[in-house]
N, C-alpha and C positions, 0 to 999 in steps of 0.2 A: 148463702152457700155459693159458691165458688162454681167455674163450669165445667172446668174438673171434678170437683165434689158429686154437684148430679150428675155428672157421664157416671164415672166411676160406681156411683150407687144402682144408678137404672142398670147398666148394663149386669151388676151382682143382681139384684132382685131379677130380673129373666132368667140368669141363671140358675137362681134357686127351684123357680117352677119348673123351668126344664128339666133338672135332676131329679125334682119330685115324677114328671110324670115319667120320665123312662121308668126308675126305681121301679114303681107300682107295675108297669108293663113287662120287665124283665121279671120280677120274681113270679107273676101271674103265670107266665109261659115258663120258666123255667120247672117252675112247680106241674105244672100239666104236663109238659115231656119227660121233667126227670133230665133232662140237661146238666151233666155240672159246669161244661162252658155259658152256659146261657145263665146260671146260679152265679157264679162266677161276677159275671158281667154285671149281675143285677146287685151282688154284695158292692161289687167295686161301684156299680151308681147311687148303694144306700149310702158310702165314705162319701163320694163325690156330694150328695146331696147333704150331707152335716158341715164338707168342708166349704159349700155356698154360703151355706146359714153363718158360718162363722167367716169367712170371705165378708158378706154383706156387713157386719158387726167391728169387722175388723178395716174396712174401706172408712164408715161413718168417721169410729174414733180417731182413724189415724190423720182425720182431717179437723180434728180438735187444734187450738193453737196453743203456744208453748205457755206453758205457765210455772208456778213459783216452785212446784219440784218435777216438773218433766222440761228442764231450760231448750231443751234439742227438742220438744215436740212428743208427736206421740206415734211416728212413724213409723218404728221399728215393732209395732204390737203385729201389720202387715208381715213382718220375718217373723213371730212368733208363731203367727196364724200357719203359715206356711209351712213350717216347722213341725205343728203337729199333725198339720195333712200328711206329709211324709211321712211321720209314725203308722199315721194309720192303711196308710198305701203298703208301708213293709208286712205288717198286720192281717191285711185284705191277703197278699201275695201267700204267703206263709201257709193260712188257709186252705187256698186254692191249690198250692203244691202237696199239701198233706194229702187232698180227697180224690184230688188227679194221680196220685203213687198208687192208692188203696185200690181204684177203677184197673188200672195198668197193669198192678200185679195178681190181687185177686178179682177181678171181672165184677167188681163189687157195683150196681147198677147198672138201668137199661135205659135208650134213651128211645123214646116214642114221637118220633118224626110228625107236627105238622104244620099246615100254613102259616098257624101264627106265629110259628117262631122265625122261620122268612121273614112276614113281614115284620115283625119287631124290629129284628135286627137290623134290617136296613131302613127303616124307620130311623133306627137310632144312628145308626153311620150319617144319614143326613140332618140332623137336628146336629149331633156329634162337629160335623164339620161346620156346620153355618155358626155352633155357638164359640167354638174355638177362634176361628176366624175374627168375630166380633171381638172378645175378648183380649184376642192377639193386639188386634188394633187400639182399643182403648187402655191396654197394658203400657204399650209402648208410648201413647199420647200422653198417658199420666204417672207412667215409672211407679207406676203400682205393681208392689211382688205379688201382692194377694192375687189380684186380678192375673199375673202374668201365668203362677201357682192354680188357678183355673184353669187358663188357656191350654196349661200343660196337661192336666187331667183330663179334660175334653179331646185334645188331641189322641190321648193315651187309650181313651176307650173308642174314640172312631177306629185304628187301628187293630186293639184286641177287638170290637165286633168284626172287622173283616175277618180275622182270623178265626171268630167263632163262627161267621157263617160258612168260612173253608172248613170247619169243624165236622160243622153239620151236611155240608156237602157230601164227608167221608163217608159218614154216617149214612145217607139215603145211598150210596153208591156199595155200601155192603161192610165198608170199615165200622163197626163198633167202638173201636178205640179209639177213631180219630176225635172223636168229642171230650176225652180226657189230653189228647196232645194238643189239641187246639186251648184247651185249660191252662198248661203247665206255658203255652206261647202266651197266653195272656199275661199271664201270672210274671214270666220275662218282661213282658212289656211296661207293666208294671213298675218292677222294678227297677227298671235301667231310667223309668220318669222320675221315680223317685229322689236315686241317687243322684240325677241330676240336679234335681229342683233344691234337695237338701243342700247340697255343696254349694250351691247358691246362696242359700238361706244362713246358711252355718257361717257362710266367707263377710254377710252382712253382720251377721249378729258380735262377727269375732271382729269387726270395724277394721274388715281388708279393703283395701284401697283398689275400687275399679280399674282394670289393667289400660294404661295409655291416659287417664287423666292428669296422676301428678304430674308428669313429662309436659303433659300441655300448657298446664297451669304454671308452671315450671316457666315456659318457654313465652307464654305470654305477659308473665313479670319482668323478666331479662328486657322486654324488647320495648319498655317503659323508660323514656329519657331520665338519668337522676339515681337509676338502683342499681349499687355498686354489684352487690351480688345476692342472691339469695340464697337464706341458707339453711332452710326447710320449710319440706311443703308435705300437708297433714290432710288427708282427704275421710271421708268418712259417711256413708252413706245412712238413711232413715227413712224407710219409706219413700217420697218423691224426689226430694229435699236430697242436696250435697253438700255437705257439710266440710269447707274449704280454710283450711289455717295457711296464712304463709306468716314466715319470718324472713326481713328483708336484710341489707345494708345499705342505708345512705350516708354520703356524707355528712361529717358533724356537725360541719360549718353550714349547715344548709337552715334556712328559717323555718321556724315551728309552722309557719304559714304554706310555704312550699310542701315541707314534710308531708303536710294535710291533703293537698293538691296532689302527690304522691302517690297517696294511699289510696283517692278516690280514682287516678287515674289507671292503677292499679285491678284496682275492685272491677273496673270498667271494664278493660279488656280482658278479665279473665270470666267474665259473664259473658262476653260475649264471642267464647269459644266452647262455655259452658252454662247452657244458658239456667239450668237446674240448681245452679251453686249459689250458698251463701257465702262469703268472701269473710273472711274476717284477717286483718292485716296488721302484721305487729314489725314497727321500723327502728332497728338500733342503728347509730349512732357509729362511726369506724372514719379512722382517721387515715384519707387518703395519702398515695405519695406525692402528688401535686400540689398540695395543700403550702401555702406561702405562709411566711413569719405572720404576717397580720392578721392571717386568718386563725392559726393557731393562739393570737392571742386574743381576739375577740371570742374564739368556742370560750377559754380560759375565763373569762369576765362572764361570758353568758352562763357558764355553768354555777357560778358565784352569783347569781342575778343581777348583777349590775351594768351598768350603762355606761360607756368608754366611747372615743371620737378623736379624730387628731391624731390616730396611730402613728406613729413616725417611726421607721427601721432604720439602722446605719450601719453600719459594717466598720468599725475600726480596729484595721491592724490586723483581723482574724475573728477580731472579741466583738459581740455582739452588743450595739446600745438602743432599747426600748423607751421612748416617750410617751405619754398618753395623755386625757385629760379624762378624767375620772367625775362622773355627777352624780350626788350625793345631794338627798333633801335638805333644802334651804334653811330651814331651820337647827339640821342637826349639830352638835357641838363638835369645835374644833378637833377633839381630842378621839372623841370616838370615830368619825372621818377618818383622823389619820390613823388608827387602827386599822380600819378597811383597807384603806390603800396599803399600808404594812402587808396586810395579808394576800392581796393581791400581786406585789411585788414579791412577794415570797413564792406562789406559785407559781408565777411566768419563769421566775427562777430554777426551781424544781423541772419546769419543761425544754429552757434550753442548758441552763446549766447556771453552777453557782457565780461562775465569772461573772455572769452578764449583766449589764447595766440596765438596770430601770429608773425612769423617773415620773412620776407622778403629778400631775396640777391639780386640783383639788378645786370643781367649777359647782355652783350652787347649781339643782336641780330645779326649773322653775315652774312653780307653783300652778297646781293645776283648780281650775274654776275657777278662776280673778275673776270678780265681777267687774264689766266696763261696762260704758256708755258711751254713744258717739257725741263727742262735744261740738258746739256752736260752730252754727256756721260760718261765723267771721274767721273764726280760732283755724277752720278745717282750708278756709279760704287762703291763709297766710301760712299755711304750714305749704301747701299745694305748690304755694308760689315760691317758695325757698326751695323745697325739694326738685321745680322742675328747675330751676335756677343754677345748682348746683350738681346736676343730672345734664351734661354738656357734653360737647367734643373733645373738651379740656380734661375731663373726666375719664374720657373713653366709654360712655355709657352715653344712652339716648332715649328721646322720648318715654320720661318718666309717666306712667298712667296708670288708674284704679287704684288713686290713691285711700286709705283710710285713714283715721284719725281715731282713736278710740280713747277715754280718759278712764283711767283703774288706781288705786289708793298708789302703788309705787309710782305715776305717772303714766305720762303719755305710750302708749303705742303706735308706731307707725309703721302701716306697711303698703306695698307697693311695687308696681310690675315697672320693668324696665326692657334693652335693648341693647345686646351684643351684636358683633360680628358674627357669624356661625362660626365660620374658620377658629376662629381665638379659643386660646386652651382654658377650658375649665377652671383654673390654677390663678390663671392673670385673670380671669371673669372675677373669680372670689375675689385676687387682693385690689382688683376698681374700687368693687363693692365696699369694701371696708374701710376702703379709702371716703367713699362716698357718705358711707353710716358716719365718720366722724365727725368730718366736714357739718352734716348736716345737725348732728346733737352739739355739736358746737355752735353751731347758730341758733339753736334753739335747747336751751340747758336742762328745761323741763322734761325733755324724754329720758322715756326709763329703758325702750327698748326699740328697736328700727327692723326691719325684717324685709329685704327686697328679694323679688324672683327676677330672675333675668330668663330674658327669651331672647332667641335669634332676630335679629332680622330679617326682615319679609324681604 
């Protein structure tokens, strides 16, 4: 159990003894005076004391976790509980207006003034207020309606007893009647907690959206690097629990990985403006206006699943020409490949127009799990020495180091760090490089693949 679960339970179980023992105390005295304020009072603590019992009942369950057909939980049985407290508040009210007319118009009962009912009633004012008070507190700690739907009730009879013992005051001071007016004040009081509580209750159950939370939730999405726009937000409460849908816009071009980053960076800052909510985040896909040729054709291949590199844009004349190189499993046959690529060249077409020129290379995808093995040391010793050989100033690359050697059925593997200028553009680093990879499987025929990283210079 949770320590909300036993706040929320202990403070309902006191509550329920405290309704029991006013109940018994209010109808005792009311029945010896003949009070119908004091009868009143004592109805309204026997409701009070059934809505503890189902309060207490309704706190437990609602702290149940979600399962295979309540997926939201079981939250909102606290708005039901509440719900039919209200009924029964209008109920109690109803009552006490009917037998409070009957006093007023035909002088129908006598009320017989004594001690006891003093002290009751201010008994009950302050039990009244110290249980409200708690209640209040643990309501708001735990976003419990039940618990809050108590606090209201409690509050509602501290109130009507003041007003029943200005009743009874009337009464000892020579008004007769004032013990049915002090009745018909309850019976208001009553009703105006009701209709509060219900419209409460009713605005949960009808999954109205807490005023100023979408707005926030809203405003803490926006302020998320990456989210184009958002463009609904679905709030929904259950018992403690806020129940938070957003739908986003990012860009399309953005990776499945980022997107994910997104949504948790998301989820983040909207817990922690709220901190009650569960987040749930849903991100479509919208094609910015900044978005560059390249990137519209890489979404284009991603949404085809495939793996594209080498994009080259050109601009001739007005008319647009696209290059790519396209990688497709190693083994797959010539004809079906070129299908793919047909079909892909068909879409980039579709996106900037029929004109446009595309051209396709067609690179084997390479094979994932090769088994190798590092070969011999001699073998790793002489490859070392060629590579740092032809890794020079002539080269434009330097101190070639960590180097590998790995042997796999297609051949050799080699790879290995190396050293640029910082300054020097990316561009000319690559064409050293490949200049180097040749150089070097030309001294050495056996390799099937060469792989260098280059680092700046220290």
């Amino acid at each position: 159990m949770t320590g909300h679960s036993h706040a929320k339970q202990r403070v309902a179980l006191i509550s329920v003894g405290a309704s029991g023992l006013l109940t018994l105390a209010k109808f005792a005295v009311g029945l010896m005076t003949g009070s119908l304020a004091i009868l009143s009072e004592a109805l309204h603590s026997l409701l009070d004391f059934v809505s503890t019992v189902m309060t207490l009942y309704a706190v437990r369950l609602s702290d149940v976790p979600a399962d295979d057909t309540h997926h939201y939980g079981h939250g909102k049985v606290e708005s039901v509980t509440a719900l039919v407290e209200t009924g029964l508040l209008f109920v109690t009210s109803a009552w006490v207006i009917q037998e409070a007319v009957k006093r007023l118009i035909w002088h129908e009962g006598a009320v017989v003034l004594s001690p006891y009912a003093f002290v009751v009633v201010v008994g009950s004012i302050a039990i009244d207020f110290w249980r409200a008070r708690a209640l209040r507190r643990t309501a708001e700690a735990t976003r419990s309606q039940a618990l809050e739907a108590d606090a209201l009730h409690f509050a509602s009879d501290m109130w009507s007893s003041i007003v029943v013992l200005a009743g009874l005051g009337l009464v000892w001071l020579g008004f007769p009647q004032g013990d049915a007016v002090a009745a018909l004040a309850v019976a208001a009081f009553v009703c105006i907690a009701g209709w509060r509580l219900g419209k409460r209750t009713i605005d949960v159950l009808m999954d109205a959206a807490p005023e100023g939370v979408a707005d926030r939730v809203a405003a803490a999405a926006r302020g998320i690097e990456g989210v184009v726009a958002v463009d609904s937000v679905r709030v929904r409460r259950a018992g403690a629990a806020l129940f938070v849908e957003l739908m986003l816009r990012v860009p399309r071009a953005m990776p499945l990985d980022q997107v994910m980053e997104l949504k948790q960076a998301v989820t983040g800052a909207v817990v922690a403006t709220t901190p009650e909510a569960e987040v749930r985040v849903t991100a479509s896909p919208i094609a910015i206006d900044d978005e560059t040729v390249r990137e519209r054709v890489l979404v284009i291949a991603l949404n085809r699943g495939l793996a594209v590199h080498h994009v080259t844009v050109q601009s001739l004349g007005g008319r647009l020409s696209v290059s790519l190189d396209l990688e497709v499993e190693h083994r797959m046959p010539l004809g079906e490949a070129h299908a793919i690529a047909s079909g892909l060249e068909a879409a980039i077409r579709r996106e900037f127009g029929a004109e446009t020129e595309v051209e396709t290379h067609i690179e084997p995808l390479e094979a994932e799990d090769v088994e190798g093995r590092d070969v011999d040391p001699g073998t790793r010793e002489r490859l070392t020495a060629i590579v740092a050989a032809l890794t020079d100033a002539q080269s434009g690359l330097l101190d070639a180091h960590n180097v590998r050697v790995r042997a796999t059925q297609r051949g050799l593997i080699v790879t290995f760090h190396c050293r640029a200028p910082a300054e020097m553009p990316v561009e000319e680093v690559h064409a050293r490089v490949d200049a180097v990879e040749r150089r070097i499987g030309a001294a050495w025929p056996g390799i099937a693949r060469i792989i260098v990283h280059a680092e700046p210079v220290r």
